[in-house]
C-alpha positions, 0 to 999 in steps of 0.5 A: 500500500502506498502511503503519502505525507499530507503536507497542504499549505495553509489554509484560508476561508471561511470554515463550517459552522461547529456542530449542536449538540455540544456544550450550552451557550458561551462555548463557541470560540471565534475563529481567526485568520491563519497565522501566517505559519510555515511548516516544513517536514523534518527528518523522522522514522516514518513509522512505529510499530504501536498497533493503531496509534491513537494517543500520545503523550510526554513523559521523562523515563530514565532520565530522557524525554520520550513520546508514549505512543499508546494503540485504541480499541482491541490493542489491550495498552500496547505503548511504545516509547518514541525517541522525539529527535529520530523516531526510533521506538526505543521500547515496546509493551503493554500497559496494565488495564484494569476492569474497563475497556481498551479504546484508549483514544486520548494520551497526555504526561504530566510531571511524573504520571501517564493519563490515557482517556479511552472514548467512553470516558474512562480515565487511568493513570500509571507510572513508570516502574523498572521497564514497564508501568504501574496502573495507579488509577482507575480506570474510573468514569470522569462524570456520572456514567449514562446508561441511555447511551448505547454502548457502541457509537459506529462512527462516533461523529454524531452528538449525543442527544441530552446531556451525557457525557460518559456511557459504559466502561465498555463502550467504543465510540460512543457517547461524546466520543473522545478522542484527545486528552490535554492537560496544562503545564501549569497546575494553577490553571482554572482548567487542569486541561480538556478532552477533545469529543470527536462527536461534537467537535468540543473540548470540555474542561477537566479539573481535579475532584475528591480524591485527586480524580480528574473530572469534566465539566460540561458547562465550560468548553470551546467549541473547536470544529464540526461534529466528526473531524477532531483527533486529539488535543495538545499542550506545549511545554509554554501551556499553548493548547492546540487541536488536530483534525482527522483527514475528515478535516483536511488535517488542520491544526489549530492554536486554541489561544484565551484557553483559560477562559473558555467561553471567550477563546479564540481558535487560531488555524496553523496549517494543514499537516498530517499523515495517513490517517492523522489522530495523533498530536504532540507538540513540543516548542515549535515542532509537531508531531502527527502519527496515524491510525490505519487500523493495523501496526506500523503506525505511520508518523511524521514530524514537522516545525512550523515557524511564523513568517520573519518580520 
């Protein structure tokens, strides 16, 4: 099969409206005109051998900076840990799952720790230990679990009706359908970080509840695109958010700036850049990192740097 890197140039125009069915009034964030970036595709391993990569995430293990690739649905935790600089997967294994499903959609580091949302809206955490990991929560739901929400969503591009936001803990594209995980730098934001639904083209805000569980909150999210286009979200290590299309959305990235307050964010478009099937994103300084999920192992990645324009 012959594969193509998906590198189109900037995007302009108007873009379609976001989706209903997402979070009430005051989600909405106004759409700027394109940055003016410049990407260019850097030298990179042009796959890795995680099964359908779906998440990634950073993390620091023995004493180096890494990317933890994880595989979705029917993959059982598969990971790798990715060489940031080569793309040379330096490890392989499986991380430890629990009693719940294993369409881990969503991945993000944070300090010390490994969270993975799967798309029903289960979370786990683990941390390293000796060559592998150590589950050390979950998986648990991130807000009440409704169980009105069929189990399996097909396509996971249509919003919910009602309220709901987390279905089965079995459940694979179902409900809000998430498909990212971000979570900020800085612990002091109002919002620890977001999930990105696939479903309605929203990220909904996190915050830590009770017991050091990560949570969503409905009522403050950005909506970023139309239903069935969004792929994942990422924070930079300068607490910048970005959002990652599907190729149902031309592999658009954007920059989500006024992240903090949400009903007043701004969405930026960057470029259109991607590969295979793009759902992976990792951002990392001016360098962004893309892996595909084509339904089997390798996983197609790339690596671009985008610049803005010299003054």
């Amino acid at each position: 099969m012959r594969w193509c890197v998906l590198v189109v140039a900037v995007a302009c125009g108007n873009d379609p409206p976001p989706g209903s069915g997402g979070a009430r009034s005051g989600s909405s964030a106004a759409r700027l005109e394109p940055a003016g970036v410049a990407c260019e595709q850097l030298a990179f391993a042009q796959s890795t051998p995680v099964p359908e990569a779906s998440g990634a995430g950073w993390l620091e293990v023995d004493g180096r900076l890494v990317l933890v690739a994880i595989g979705d649905s029917g993959n059982h935790g598969a990971y790798g840990l990715i060489d940031p600089d080569t793309g040379k997967t330096l490890e392989q294994g499986r991380l430890p799952l629990g009693d719940a499903g294993d369409d881990i959609e969503g991945v993000a580091g944070r300090g010390d720790t490994l969270y993975a949302i799967t798309s029903a809206g289960w979370l786990r955490a683990w941390k390293r230990d000796r060559k592998g990991f150590t589950l050390i929560a979950g998986p648990y739901p991130i807000g009440a679990v409704d169980h009105s929400l069929p189990r399996h969503g097909g396509l996971g591009d249509t919003p919910p009706k009602g309220d709901g936001m987390v279905c089965d803990a079995f459940g694979v594209n179902c409900g809000r359908n998430y498909e990212g995980l971000c979570l900020a730098p800085d612990a002091a934001a109002p919002c620890t970080g977001f999930v990105a639904s696939k479903a309605d083209g929203h990220l909904y805000c996190l915050f830590f509840a009770e017991g050091d569980q990560l949570a969503v909150d409905r009522t403050r999210a950005i909506a970023v695109d139309r239903p069935g286009v969004v792929a994942d979200c990422a924070f930079d290590e300068a607490g910048r958010l970005w959002v990652a299309d599907n190729l149902f959305g031309m592999s658009q990235v954007v920059r989500v700036d006024g992240w903090r307050d949400p009903p007043h964010a701004q969405v930026v478009k960057i470029a259109q850049i991607g590969i295979g099937f793009p759902e992976v994103l990792a951002v990392r300084g001016d360098t962004l990192y893309r892996m595909s999920d084509t339904g089997g192992a390798p996983s197609l990645m790339a690596k671009f740097r985008c610049t803005p324009p010299a003054r």
